[in-house]
C-alpha positions, 0 to 999 in steps of 0.5 A, spaced: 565 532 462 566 530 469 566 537 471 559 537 468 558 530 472 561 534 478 558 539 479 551 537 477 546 536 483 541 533 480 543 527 476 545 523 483 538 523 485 535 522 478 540 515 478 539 513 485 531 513 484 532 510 477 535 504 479 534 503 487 526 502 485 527 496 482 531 493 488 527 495 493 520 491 490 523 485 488 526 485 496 519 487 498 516 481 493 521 476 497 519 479 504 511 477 503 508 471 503 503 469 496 497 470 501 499 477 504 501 480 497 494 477 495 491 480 501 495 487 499 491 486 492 484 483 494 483 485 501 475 485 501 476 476 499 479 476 506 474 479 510 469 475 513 461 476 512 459 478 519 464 483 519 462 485 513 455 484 515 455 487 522 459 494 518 454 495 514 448 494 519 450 499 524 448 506 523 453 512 522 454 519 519 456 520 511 464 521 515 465 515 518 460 511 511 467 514 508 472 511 513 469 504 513 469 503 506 476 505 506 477 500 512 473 494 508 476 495 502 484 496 505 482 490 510 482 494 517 479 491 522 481 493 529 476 490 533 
């Protein structure tokens, strides 16, 4: 059996994603804030109307229709 356990290469890998994941969101959990991890799940409350407003008012092409949707619903405002 432990020459099984030796020589089996993916048994490290399936034991170290199985049990790393859990450690890893609970430090992610402690790192954030109540509001950045509401900010995370619900990022269009955040925005205001007029960047909502002034990104829905100017004209552009289908591809950036697309990029702007993802920037409001992940919250992304660079400008």
């Amino acid at each position: 059996m432990l020459s099984w356990f030796i020589y089996t290469p993916e048994l490290f890998p399936l034991v170290a994603s199985l049990f790393s994941a859990l450690p890893l969101v609970f430090s992610l959990w402690l790192m954030t804030t109540k509001e950045d991890r509401a900010l995370l799940v619900y990022p269009s409350r955040f925005l205001s109307e007029a960047v909502a407003l002034r990104q829905l008012q100017e004209p552009f092409t289908e591809a950036e229709a697309r990029l702007r949707a993802e920037k409001i619903r992940m919250g992304i405002n660079l400008r």
